[in-house]
N, C-alpha and C positions, 0 to 999 in steps of 0.2 A: 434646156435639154436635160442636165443632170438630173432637176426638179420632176422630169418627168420619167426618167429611170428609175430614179428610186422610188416612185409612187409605184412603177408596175412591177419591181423587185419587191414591191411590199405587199401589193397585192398577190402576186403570185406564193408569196410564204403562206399567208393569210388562208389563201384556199387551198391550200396544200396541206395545212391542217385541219381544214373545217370537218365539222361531225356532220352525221348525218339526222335529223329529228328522228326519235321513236316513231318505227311505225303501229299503230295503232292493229289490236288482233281483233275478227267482229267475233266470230264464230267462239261457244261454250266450250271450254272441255266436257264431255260425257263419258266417263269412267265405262259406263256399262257400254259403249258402244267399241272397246278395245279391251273387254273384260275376259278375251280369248288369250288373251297375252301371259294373263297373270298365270295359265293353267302351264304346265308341264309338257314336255313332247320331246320329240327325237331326232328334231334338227338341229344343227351346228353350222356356225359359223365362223369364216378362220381369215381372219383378215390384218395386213399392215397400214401403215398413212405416211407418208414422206414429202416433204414440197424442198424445191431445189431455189437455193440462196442467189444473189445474185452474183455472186462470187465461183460458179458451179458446185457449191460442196451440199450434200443432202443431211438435211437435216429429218431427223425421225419422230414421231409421239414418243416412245420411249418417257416412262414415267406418268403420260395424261391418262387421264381418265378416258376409256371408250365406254359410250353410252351405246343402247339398242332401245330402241322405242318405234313401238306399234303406229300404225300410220290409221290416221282416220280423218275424221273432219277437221278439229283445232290442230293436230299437229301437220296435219299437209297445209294448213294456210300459213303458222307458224316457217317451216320449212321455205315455201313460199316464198315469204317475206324476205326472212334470214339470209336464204341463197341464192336468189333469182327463180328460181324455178322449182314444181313440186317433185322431182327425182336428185337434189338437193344440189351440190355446187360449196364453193369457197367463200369465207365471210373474213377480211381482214383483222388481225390484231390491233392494228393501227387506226390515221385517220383515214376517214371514209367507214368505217366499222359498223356495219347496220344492226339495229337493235328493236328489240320490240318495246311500244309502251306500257302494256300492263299484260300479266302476264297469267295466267289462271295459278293459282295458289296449287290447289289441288293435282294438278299438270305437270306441277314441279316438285311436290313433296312423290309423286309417283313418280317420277325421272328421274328423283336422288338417287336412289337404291336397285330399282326392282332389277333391270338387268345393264349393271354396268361390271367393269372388271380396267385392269392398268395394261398400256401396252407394256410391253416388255422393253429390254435392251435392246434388240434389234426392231424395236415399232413393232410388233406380232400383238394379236390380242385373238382372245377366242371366246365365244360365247356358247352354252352347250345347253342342251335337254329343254330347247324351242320348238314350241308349237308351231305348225304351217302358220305361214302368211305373210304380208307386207310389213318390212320394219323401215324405220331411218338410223341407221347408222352412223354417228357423228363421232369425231376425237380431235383433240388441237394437237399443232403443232406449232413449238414457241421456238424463239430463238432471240436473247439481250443481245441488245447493240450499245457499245460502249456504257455496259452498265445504266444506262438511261432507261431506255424502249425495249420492248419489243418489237419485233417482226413476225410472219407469218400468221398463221390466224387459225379458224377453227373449217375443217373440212365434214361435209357431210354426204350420205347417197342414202339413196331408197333402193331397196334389196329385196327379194324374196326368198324365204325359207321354208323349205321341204321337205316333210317326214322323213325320216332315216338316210337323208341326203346331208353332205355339207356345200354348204354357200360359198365359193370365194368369192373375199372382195380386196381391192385394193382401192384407198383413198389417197388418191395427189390430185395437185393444180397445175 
């Protein structure tokens, strides 16, 4: 009976850690087919991200990077993948952490830079002088456990933005 406690004690650690394989993306990036993004415009967006510990205390982005990127064919399937779903969702820091297998080169030298900005002290972050249309909105939210791990993981949503309108958004799980 021991022999067989400790087999399913060990099993259960075992998948409690396990990863998840890279999912595989089929679809190009096409630059020109989100080439509306790169232009200039009059909408803003004003957004936080917070995810609540299992302790109740909220933890903020405060410090991460918020991206903005244009929604099209690779990054809705990308998104997809990442979140469960194309209007985007939660992707853990931890195990179980879904990942893509190869990733468009080009997709990602365009996501370094073009519109990101740092939440603030309070998780706020804002993005401004956006052209209408469909963006994903993504920012993590970390928190070290005993100096080891992390917890909490990277939050994302799909948004629309409005000519001389601003967007609110809030990101939590």
């Amino acid at each position: 009976m021991k022999k067989i406690t400790s087999i399913l004690i060990s099993f259960a650690i075992l998948s409690a850690c396990a990863t998840v394989a890279p999912l595989p993306i089929i679809s190009n990036y096409d630059k020109s087919e989100v080439e509306w993004a790169f232009e200039d415009g009059t909408g803003r967006v004003e957004g936080n991200a917070f995810l609540s510990r299992r302790d109740g205390m909220l933890v903020k982005c405060s410090g991460q990077q918020a991206t903005l990127l244009p929604v099209g064919t690779y990054s809705t399937e990308r998104f997809t993948k990442l979140y469960g779903n194309a209007n985007g969702g939660y992707n853990t820091a931890g195990p179980g952490r879904v990942t893509i297998e190869t990733q468009s080169q080009d997709y990602l030298e365009y996501a370094e830079g073009h519109r990101t900005t740092i939440c603030d002290v309070d998780g706020k972050f804002v993005f401004e002088n956006l052209p209408s249309g469909e963006y994903y909105v993504v920012t993590a939210v970390l928190w070290q456990v005993n100096n080891y791990y992390f917890e909490g993981g990277n939050i994302a949503r799909r948004i629309e933005v409005t000519s001389d309108k601003t967007t609110k958004v809030t990101l939590s799980y």
